[in-house]
C-alpha positions, -999 to +999 in steps of 0.1 A: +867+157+010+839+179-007+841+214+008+809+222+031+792+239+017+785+214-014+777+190+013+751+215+026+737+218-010+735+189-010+716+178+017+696+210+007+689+196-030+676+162-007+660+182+016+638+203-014+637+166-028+621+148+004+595+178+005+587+174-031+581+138-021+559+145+009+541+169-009+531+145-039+520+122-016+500+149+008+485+159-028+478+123-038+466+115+000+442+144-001+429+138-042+419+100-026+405+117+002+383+141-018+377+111-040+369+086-009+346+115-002+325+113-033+320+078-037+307+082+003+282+109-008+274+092-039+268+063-016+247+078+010+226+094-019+218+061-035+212+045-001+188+074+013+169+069-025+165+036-017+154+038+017+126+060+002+120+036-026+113+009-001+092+033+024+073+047-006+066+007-016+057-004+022+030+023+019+018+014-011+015-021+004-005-007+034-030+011+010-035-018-012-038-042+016-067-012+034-083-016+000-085-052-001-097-052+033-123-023+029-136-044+000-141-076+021-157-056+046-180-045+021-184-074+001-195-089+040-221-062+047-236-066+009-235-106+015-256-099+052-277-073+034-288-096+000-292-127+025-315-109+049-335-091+018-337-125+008-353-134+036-376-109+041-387-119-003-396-154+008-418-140+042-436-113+015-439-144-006-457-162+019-474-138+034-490-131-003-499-167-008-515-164+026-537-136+017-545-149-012-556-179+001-577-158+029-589-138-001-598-168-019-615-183+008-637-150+017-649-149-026-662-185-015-676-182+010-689-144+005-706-164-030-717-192-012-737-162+015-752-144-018-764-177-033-782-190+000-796-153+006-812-162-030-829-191-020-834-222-038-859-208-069-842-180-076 
């Protein structure tokens, strides 16, 4: 038999040799880890960019949608506005015809006063 304490070497040497081991894998565990850890950031980042991307588009969709509204709104009122100036155009119209129908009427009648304030030689 191997004296003792080549056996104790031994199991030394596999004892350094196991720690070696675990410490690899502690080393390898904790680079995936660190690694793991980026990608998650990295992730995140990208995610919390596009959440703005899509918040930043959603209120550009509200301000082009107000603007499209504000514009039919107006568009309305202008609409309203030409349609009732119309309007009020056609009653001037008419009320100038009228007038110069009264106004035509009075010249006749005011020649036909000066004429029979003449008398027939005259």
């Amino acid at each position: 038999p191997p004296p003792p304490f080549l056996a104790e070497a031994e199991a030394a040497a596999r004892a350094l040799e196991l720690q070696a081991q675990v410490e690899a894998v502690l080393a390898a565990t904790t680079e995936e880890l660190s690694v793991e850890r980026k990608v998650r950031a990295c992730s995140e980042a990208v995610l919390a960019e596009a959440h703005a991307d899509v918040q930043e588009e959603e209120r550009l969709r509200r301000e082009e949608e107000s603007k499209r509204a504000f514009e039919r709104r107006t568009n309305m009122a202008l609409r309203s506005a030409n349609e009732e100036l119309r309007g009020k155009v056609e009653s001037l119209g008419a009320m100038v015809e009228s007038l110069n129908t009264l106004l035509a009427g009075l010249s006749k009648t005011s020649r036909n006063t000066k004429l029979s304030q003449r008398g027939p030689g005259m």
